[in-house]
C-alpha positions as a Markdown table, in Angstrom:
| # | Residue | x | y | z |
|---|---|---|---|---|
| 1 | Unk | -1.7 | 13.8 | -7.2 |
| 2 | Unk | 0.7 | 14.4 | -10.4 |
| 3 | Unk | 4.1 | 13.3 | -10.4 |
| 4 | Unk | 5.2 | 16.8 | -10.6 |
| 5 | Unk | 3.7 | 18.1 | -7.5 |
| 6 | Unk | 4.5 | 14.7 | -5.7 |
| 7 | Unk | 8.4 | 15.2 | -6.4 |
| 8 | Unk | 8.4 | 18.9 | -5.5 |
| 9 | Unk | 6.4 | 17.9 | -2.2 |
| 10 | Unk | 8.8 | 15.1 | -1.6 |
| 11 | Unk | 12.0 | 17.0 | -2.9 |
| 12 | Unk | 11.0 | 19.9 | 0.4 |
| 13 | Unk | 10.2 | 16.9 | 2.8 |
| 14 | Unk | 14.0 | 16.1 | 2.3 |
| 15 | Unk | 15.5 | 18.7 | 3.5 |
| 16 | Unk | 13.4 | 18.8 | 6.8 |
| 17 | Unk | 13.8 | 14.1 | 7.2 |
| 18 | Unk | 16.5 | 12.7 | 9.3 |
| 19 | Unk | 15.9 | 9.2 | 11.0 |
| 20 | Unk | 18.5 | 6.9 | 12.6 |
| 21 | Unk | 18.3 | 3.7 | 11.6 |
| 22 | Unk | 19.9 | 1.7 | 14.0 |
| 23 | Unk | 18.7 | -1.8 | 14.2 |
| 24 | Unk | 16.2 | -2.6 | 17.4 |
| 25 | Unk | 16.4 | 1.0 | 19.0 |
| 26 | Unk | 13.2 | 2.0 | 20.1 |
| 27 | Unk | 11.9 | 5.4 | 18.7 |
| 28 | Unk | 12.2 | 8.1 | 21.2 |
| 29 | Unk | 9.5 | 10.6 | 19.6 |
| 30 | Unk | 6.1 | 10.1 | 17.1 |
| 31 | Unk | 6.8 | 8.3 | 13.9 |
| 32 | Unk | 7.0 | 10.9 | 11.0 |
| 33 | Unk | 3.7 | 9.7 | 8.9 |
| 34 | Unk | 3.3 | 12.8 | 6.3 |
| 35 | Unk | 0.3 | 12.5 | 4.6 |
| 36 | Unk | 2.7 | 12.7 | 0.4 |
| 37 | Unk | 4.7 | 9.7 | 1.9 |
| 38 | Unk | 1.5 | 7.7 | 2.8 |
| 39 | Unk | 0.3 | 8.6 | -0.6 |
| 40 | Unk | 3.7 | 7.2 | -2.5 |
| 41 | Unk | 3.1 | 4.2 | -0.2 |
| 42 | Unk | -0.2 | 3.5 | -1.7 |
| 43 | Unk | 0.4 | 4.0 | -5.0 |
| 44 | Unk | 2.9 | 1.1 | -4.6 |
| 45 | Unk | -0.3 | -0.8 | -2.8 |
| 46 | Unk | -2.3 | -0.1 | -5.3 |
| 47 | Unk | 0.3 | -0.8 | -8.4 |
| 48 | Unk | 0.6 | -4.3 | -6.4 |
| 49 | Unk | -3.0 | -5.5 | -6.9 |
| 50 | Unk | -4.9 | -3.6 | -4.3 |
| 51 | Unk | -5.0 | -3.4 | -0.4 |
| 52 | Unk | -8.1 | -6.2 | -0.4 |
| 53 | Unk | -5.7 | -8.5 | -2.3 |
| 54 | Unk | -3.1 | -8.0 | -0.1 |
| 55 | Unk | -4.7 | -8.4 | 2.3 |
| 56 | Unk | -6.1 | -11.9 | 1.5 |
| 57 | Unk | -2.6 | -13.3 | 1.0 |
| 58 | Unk | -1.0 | -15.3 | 3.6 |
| 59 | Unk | 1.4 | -17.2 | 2.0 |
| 60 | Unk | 3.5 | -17.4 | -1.2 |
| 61 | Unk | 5.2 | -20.2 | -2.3 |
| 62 | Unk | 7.7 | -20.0 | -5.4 |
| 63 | Unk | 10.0 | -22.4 | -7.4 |
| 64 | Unk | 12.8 | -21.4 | -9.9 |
| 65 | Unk | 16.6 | -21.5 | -10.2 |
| 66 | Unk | 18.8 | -19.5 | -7.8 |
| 67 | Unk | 22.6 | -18.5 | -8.8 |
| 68 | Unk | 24.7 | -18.5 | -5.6 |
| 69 | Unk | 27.8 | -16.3 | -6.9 |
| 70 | Unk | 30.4 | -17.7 | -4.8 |
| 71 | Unk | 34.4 | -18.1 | -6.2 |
| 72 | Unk | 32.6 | -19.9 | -9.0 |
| 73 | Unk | 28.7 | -19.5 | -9.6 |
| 74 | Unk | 26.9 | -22.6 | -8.3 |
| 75 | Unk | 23.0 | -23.3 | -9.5 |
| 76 | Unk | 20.5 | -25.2 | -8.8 |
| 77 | Unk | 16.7 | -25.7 | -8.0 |
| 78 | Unk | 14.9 | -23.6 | -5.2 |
| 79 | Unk | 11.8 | -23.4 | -3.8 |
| 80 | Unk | 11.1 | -20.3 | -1.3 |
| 81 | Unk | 7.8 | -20.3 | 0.9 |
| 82 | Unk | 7.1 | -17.5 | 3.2 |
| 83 | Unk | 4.2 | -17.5 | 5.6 |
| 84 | Unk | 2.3 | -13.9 | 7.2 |
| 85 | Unk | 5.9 | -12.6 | 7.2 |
| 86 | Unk | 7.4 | -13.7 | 9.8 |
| 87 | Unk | 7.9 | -17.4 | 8.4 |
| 88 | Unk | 10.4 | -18.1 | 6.1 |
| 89 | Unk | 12.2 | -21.3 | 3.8 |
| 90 | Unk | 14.5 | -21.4 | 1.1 |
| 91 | Unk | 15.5 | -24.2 | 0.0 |
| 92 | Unk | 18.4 | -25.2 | -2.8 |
| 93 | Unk | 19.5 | -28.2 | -4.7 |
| 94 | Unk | 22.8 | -27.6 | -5.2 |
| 95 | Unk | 25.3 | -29.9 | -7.0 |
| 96 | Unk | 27.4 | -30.4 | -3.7 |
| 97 | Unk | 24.6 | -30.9 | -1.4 |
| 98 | Unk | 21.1 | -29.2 | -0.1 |
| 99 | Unk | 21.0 | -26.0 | 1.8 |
| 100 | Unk | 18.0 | -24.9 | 4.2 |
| 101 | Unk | 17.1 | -21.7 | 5.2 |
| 102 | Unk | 14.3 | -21.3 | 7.9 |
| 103 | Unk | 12.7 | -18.8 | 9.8 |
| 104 | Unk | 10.2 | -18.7 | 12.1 |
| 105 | Unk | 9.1 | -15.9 | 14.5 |
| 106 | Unk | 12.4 | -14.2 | 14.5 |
| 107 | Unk | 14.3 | -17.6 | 15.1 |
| 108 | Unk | 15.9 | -19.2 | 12.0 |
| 109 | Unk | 18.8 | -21.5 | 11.2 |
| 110 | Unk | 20.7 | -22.8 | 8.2 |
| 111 | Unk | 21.2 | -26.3 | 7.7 |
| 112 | Unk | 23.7 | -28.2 | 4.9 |
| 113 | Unk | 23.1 | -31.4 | 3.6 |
| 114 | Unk | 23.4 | -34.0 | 6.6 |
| 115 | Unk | 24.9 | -31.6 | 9.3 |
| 116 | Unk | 23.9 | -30.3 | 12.2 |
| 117 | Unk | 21.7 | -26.9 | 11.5 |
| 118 | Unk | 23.6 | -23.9 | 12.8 |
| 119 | Unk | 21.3 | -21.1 | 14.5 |
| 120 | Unk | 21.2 | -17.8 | 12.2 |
| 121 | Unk | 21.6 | -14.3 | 14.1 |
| 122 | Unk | 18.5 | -12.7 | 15.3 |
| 123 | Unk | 18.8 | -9.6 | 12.9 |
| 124 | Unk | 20.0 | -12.0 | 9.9 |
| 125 | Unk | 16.9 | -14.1 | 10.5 |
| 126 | Unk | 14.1 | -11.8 | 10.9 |
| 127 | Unk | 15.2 | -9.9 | 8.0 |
| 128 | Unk | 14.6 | -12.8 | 5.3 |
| 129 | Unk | 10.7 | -12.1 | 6.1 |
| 130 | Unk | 9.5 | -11.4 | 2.7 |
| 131 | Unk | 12.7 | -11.8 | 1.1 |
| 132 | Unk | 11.3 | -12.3 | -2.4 |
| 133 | Unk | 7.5 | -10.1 | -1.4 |
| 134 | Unk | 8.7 | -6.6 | -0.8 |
| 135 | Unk | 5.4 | -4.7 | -0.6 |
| 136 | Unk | 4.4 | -6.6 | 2.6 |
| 137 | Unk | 6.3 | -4.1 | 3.9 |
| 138 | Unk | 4.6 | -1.9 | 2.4 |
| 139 | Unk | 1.4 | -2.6 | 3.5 |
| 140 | Unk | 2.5 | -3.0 | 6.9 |
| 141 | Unk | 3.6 | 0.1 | 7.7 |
| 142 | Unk | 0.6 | 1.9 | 5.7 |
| 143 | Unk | -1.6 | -0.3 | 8.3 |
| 144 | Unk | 0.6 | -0.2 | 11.5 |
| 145 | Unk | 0.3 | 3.8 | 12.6 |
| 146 | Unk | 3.3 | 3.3 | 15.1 |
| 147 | Unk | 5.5 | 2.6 | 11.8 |
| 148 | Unk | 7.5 | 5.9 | 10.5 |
| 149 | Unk | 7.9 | 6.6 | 7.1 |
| 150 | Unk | 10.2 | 9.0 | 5.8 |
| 151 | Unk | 11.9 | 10.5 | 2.9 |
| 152 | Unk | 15.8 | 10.3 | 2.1 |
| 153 | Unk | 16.0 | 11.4 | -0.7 |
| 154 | Unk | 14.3 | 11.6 | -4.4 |
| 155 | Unk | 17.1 | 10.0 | -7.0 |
| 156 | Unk | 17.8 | 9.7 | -10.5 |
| 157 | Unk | 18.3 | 6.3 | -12.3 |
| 158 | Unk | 18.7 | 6.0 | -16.2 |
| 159 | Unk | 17.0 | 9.3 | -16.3 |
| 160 | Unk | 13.7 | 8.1 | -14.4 |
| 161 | Unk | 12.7 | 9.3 | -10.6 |
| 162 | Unk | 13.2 | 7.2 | -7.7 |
| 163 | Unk | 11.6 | 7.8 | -4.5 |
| 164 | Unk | 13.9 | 6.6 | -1.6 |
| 165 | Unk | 12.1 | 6.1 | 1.3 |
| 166 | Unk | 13.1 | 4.7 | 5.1 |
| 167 | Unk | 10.7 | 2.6 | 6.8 |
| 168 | Unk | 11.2 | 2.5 | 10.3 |
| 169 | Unk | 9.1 | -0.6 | 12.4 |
| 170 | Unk | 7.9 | -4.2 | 13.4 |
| 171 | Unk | 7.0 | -4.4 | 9.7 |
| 172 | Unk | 5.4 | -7.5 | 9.9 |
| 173 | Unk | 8.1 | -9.2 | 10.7 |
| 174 | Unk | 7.5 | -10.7 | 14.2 |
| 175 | Unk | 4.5 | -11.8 | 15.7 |
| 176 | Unk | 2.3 | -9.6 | 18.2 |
| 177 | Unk | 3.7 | -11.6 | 21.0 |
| 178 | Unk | 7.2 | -11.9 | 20.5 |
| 179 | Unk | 9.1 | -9.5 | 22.2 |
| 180 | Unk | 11.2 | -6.4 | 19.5 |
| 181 | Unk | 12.7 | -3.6 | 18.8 |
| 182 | Unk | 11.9 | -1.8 | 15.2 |
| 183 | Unk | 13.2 | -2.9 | 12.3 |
| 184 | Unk | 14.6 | -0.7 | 9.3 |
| 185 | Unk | 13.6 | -1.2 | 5.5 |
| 186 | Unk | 14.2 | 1.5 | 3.2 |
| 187 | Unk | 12.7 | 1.0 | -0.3 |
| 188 | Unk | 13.5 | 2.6 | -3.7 |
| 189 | Unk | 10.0 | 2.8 | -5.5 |
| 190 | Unk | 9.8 | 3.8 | -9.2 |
| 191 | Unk | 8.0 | 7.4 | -9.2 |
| 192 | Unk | 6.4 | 6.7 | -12.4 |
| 193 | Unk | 5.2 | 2.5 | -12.2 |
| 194 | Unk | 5.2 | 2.6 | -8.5 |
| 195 | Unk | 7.1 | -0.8 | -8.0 |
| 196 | Unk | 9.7 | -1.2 | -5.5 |
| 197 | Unk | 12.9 | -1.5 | -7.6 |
| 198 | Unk | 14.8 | -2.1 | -4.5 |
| 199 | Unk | 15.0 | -2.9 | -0.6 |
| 200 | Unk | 17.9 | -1.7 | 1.8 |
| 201 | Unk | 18.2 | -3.2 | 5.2 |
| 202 | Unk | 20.7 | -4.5 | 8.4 |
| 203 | Unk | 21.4 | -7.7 | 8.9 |
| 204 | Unk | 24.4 | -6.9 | 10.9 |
| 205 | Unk | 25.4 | -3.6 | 12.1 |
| 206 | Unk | 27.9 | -2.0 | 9.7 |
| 207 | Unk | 30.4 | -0.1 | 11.6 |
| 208 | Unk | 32.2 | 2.9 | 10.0 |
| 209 | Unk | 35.9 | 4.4 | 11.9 |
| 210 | Unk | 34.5 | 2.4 | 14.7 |
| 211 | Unk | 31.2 | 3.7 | 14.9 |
| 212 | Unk | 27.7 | 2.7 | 13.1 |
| 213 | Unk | 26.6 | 3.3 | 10.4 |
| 214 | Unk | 23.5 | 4.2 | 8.8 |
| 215 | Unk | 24.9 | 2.8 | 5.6 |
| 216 | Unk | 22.1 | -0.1 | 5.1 |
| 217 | Unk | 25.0 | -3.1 | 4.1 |
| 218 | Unk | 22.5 | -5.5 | 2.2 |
| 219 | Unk | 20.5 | -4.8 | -0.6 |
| 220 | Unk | 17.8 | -6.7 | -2.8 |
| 221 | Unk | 16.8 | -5.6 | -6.1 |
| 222 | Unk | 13.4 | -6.8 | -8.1 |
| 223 | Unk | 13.3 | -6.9 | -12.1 |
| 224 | Unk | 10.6 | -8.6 | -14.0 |
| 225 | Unk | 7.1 | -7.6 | -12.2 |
| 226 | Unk | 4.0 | -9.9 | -13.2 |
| 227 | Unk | 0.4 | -10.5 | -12.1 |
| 228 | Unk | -0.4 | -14.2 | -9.7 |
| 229 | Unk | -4.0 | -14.4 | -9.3 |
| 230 | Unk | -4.1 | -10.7 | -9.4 |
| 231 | Unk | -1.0 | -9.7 | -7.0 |
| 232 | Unk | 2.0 | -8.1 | -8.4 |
| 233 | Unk | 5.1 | -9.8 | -7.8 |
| 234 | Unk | 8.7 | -10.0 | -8.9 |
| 235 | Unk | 10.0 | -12.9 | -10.6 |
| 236 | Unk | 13.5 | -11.7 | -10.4 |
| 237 | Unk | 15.7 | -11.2 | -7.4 |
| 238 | Unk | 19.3 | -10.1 | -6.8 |
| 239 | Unk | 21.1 | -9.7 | -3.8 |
| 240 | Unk | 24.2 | -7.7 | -2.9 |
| 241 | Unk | 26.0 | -7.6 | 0.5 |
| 242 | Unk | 28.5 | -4.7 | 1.3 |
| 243 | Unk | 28.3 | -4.0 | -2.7 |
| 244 | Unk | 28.7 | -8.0 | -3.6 |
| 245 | Unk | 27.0 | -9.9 | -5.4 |
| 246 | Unk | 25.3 | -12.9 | -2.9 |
| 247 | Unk | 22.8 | -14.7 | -4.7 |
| 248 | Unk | 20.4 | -14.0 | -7.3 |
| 249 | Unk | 16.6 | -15.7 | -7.7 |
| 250 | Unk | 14.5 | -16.6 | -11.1 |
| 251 | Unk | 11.2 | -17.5 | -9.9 |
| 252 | Unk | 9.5 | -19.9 | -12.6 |
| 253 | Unk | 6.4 | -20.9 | -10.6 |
| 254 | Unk | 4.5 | -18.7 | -7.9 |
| 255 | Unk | 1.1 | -19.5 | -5.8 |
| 256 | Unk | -0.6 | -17.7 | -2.9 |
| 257 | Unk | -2.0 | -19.6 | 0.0 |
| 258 | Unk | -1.0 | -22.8 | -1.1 |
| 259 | Unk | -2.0 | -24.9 | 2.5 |
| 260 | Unk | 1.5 | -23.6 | 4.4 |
| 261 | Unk | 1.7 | -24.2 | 8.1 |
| 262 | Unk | 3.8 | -23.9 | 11.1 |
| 263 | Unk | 5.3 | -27.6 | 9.7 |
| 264 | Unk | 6.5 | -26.1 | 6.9 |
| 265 | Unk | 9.2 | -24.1 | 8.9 |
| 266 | Unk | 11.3 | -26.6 | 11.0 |
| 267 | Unk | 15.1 | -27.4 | 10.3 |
């Protein structure tokens, strides 16, 4: 399908699309699965390294240099490992201590240094699955039928297309036995390379004039795209929360499979 006749098909499907994305409210009515959104979806497969790569990778492990921009900037070493999605750690050697994120089946916590680990929100921790692997997403909802995918709208960025999509599901987030709602991810996917140049999603509900909002209040752009052992990932991470700059990740090092386990992801 051309890019021409994908952005017409896309640029009608907007003006019919409308999906609510509150954070763990069940869908009252058939996920929308048109068969041009599949399509964009796996292009971006595809432009990853193919769904038989994806497939075989269960878990990524990284090392580079993240910037927390705080007052001051503060950097230091991290390493982030993630494990069949729903199993996450990041941690960072900062110059005033360590910091640990963990996740694990939809529970996480934060730990600094010596003290006591504090417990992490339910929405704030299953939403660091595949912080720094964005098409796992991706490939979930082209292989879970129960996810929806639909269009918000087709964009313009430094005069190339960008297809902004709204993934609505478990995502691959949460284990088949854990109990959930669906989970919102929407993704901003180049229309000509096919890499997801951003992710949009809810931590927290954002409340607008007292009401919510569908105004996604996190987002996590990816720069810098290279080949691991055939896999397409981004080296470069930047987060923003409520327009703000959060943290941003270099990634130096990457490996898939690389012997995690459930160990790995204690506090």
């Amino acid at each position: 399908m051309s890019i021409c006749k994908s952005l017409f098909l896309l640029g009608v499907l907007a003006l019919c699309s409308f999906v609510s994305p509150l954070l763990g409210q069940e869908q009252s009515k058939p996920p929308q699965r048109d068969p041009t959104l599949l399509e964009v979806l796996t292009r971006v497969v595809q432009t990853a390294g193919g769904a038989q790569a994806l497939s075989a990778v269960h878990g990524l492990s990284e090392t580079g240099e993240i910037t927390f921009h705080w007052t001051k900037d503060v950097k230091g070493p991290v390493s982030v490992r993630s494990f069949e999605g729903n199993h996450f750690r990041m941690e960072a050697d900062l110059p005033e201590g360590n910091r640990v994120w963990v996740v694990r089946d939809g529970h996480g916590s934060r730990k600094e240094s010596d003290k006591k680990a504090v417990e992490l929100p339910y929405s704030n921790a299953i939403n660091l699955g595949n912080l720094t692997f964005p098409v796992a997403h991706v490939a979930s909802a082209l292989s879970d039928p129960k996810t929806d995918v639909s269009l918000v709208s087709i964009e313009k960025e430094e005069g190339r297309s960008i297809y902004h999509l709204r993934l609505r599901g478990r995502l691959g987030l949460v284990g088949t036995g854990t109990p959930a709602g669906t989970f919102v991810k929407e993704i901003f996917v180049d229309a000509l390379t096919f890499d997801i140049l951003k992710v949009e999603d809810f931590p927290y509900r954002r409340v607008s004039n007292g009401k919510p909002s569908d105004i996604a209040p996190r987002a996590i752009s990816y720069a810098d795209f290279r080949f691991v052992n055939g896999v397409k990932i981004p080296f470069s991470i930047e987060t923003k929360l409520e327009g703000q700059p959060t943290f941003s990740i270099s990634i130096r090092e990457a490996a898939f499979n690389n012997n995690l386990s459930e160990s790995d992801f204690t506090n």
